[in-house]
C-alpha positions in Angstrom: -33.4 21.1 42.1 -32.6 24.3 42.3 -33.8 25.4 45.4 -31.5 22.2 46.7 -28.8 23.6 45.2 -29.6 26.8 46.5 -29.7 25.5 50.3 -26.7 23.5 49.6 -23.9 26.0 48.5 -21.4 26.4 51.1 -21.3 29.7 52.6 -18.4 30.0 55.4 -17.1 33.5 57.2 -14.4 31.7 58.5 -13.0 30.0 55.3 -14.2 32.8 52.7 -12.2 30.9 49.7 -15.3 28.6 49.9 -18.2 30.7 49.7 -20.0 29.7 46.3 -18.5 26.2 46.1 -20.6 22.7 46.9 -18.8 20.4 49.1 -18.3 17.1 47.3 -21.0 15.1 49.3 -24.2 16.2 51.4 -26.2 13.9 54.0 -29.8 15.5 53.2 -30.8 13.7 56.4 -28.8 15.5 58.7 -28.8 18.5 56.0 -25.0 18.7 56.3 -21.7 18.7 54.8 -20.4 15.5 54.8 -16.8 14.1 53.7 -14.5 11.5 55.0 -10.7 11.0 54.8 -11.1 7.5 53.9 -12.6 8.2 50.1 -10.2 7.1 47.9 -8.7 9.9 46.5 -11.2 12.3 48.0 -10.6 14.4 51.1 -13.4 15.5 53.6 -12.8 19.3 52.6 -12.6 18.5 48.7 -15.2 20.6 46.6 -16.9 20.1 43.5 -14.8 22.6 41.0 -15.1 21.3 38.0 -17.5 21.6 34.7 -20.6 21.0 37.3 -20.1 24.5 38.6 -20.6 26.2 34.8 -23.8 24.3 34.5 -25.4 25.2 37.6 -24.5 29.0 37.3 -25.7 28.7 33.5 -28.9 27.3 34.3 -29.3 29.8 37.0 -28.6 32.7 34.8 -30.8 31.6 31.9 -33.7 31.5 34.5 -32.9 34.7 35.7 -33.4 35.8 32.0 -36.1 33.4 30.9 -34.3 32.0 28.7 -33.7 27.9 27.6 -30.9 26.0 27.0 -32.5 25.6 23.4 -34.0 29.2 22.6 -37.5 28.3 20.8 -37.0 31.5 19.1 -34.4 29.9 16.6 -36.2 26.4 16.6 -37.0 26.4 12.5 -33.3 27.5 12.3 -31.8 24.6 14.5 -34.9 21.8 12.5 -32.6 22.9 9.1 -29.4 21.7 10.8 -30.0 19.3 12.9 -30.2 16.2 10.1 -26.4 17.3 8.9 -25.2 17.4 12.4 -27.1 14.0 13.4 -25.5 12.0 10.6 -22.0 14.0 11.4 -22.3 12.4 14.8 -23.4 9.3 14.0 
């Protein structure tokens, strides 16, 4: 996954505003950005800029680090609270 989302990221020198972003469909056939005029209330140049992008670059950075989402290093202290927040959600 990440090395698709790696190979995916738009990078443009002639529209610099969208280096980083992920256009909002790919055809991994043709292994190209893909968008049509037609999608209802999508444009063919509309990027994914939403809370997607904060996961991505989290994941990325907690591999960089070596680091889960759930740090095993606190596990006895997240088994302790975990009952009071299960019946607080339920």
């Amino acid at each position: 996954m990440a090395d698709f989302l790696c190979r995916t990221q738009l990078r443009s020198l002639r529209y610099l505003y969208l280096n980083g972003c992920w256009m909002r469909s790919f055809d991994h056939k043709r292994w190209e950005y893909w968008g049509s005029s037609s999608d209802l209330g999508w444009g063919a140049w509309c990027v994914e800029s939403g809370w997607m992008n904060t996961w991505i670059s989290s994941v990325f950075a907690m591999r960089i680090l070596d680091r889960t989402l759930f740090n095993l290093s606190r596990l006895n202290e997240f088994k302790n609270k975990f009952s009071k927040i299960l019946l607080e959600m339920l």
